[in-house]
N, C-alpha and C positions, 0 to 999 in steps of 0.2 A: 587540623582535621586528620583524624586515624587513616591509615589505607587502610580500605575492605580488602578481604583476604575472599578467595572463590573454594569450595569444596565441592567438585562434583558428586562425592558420595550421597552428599546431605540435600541434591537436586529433587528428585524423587519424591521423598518426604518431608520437604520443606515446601516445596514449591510448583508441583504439578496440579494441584488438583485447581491453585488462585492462575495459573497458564490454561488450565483447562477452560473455566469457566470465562474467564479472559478468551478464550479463542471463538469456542462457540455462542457468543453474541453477536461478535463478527463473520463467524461461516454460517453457522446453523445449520450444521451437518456434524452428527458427534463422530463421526470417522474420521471425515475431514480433519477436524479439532484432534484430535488423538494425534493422528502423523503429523500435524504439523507441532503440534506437543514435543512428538518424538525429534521432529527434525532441528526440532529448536536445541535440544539435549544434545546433538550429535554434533550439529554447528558448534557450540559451546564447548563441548569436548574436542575440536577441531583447534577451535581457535582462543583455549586457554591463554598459550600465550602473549595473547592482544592483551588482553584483561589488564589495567594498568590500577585496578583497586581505587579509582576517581570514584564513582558511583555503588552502590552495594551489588551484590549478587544478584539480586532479583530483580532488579534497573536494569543490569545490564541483558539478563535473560529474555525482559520483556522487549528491549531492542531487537535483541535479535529475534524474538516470536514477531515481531511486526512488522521486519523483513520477509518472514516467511507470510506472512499472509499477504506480502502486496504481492509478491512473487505468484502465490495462490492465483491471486485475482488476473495477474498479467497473464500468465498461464492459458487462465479460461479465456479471458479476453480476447487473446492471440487467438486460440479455437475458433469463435468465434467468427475472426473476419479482422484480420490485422489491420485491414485499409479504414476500419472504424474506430479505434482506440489508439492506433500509434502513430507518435507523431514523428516528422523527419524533419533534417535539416542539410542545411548543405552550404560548403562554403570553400572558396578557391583550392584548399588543398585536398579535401577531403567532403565523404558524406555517409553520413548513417543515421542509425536509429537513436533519436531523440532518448526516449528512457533508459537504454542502453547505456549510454554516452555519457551524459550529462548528469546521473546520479551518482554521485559520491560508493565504493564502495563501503558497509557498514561496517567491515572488520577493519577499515584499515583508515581511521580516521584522524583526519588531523584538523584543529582549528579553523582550517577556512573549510573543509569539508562538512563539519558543522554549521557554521553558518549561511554555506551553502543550499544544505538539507531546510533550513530555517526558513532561508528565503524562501528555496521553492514552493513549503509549504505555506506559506505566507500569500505568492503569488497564486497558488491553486483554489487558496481560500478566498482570494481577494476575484478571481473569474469566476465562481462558484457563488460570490454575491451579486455579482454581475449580469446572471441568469436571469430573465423573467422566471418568475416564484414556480413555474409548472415543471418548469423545464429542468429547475435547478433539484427539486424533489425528484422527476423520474431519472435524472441522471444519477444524484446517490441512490436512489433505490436500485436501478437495472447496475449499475459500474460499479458503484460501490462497496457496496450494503451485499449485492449478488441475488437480488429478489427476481424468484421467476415469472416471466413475460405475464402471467394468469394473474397471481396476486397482485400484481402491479394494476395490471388492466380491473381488478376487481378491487383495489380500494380504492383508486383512480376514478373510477367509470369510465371509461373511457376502451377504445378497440384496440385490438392490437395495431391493428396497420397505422393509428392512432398515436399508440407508444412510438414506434417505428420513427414517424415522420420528429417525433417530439424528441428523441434518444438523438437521431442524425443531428437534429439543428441543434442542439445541448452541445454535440460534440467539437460540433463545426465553430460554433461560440468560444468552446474552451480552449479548443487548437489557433484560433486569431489570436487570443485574448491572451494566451501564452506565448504565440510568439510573439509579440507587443510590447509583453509587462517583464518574462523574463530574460528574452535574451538581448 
């Protein structure tokens, strides 16, 4: 199998506009979408020399756009109210931040850091089925997805304080079910 070869000249016009559309399905804010566009290009240009030509140019850009977007989401999340999305651990030597900690960085990957990344998404999907069906919707919708508290409540039917009580117990579900399944 060929190594791909990377050009960052040929970014731009090869491949912004399928990042673009690519991003704003997932933000649904075309600002949003644009800088993280941008920041995806700048990473890339960062960390050309990672690039080991495994996968094509546009694989590996799209890795790195979908770092930026959870990053996005952890971001707001954080905002938010950290004591509701993040999780912690702790253990005889040491303690920290569960997402911090425990995620592989994506520039600097090695075989088990992959498999790694596999599982976890494995185990998030596998708590994520585990949800009673309501709960498992408004948690990709409000965490995931980033639908605001309204729309939710308005395709839902359902009140806010509603959402609220359903969003807590989704999370409280996921952070059990996580420390259980993954660690």
């Amino acid at each position: 199998m060929p190594k791909h070869i990377i050009d960052p000249n040929q970014w731009i016009k090869l491949y912004s506009d399928y990042l673009f559309n690519y991003t704003i399905t997932r933000v649904n804010d075309r600002e949003i979408a644009q800088d993280l566009v941008q920041d995806t290009f700048v990473a890339g240009l960062k960390s050309m020399k990672n690039f080991k030509g495994e996968a094509s140019e546009r694989t590996w850009l799209i890795s790195i756009l979908k770092r930026k977007i959870i990053d996005h989401y952890r971001k707001i999340n954080s905002n938010k109210g950290k004591a509701e999305v993040r999780m912690s651990y702790s253990s005889d030597e040491n303690e920290g931040d569960w997402l911090e900690e425990r995620v592989a960085d994506p520039f600097d990957k090695t075989a088990e850091d992959t498999i790694e990344n596999t599982e976890l998404g494995m185990a998030i999907d596998d708590c994520l089925d585990k949800l009673p069906e309501k709960q498992a919707k408004v948690f990709k919708m409000k965490t995931l997805l980033n639908y605001e508290t309204e729309a939710i409540c308005n395709e839902l039917e359902i009140t806010a304080s509603n959402l609220w009580v359903i969003i807590h117990r989704a999370r409280t579900a996921m952070a059990a079910c996580m420390e259980k399944n993954w660690f």
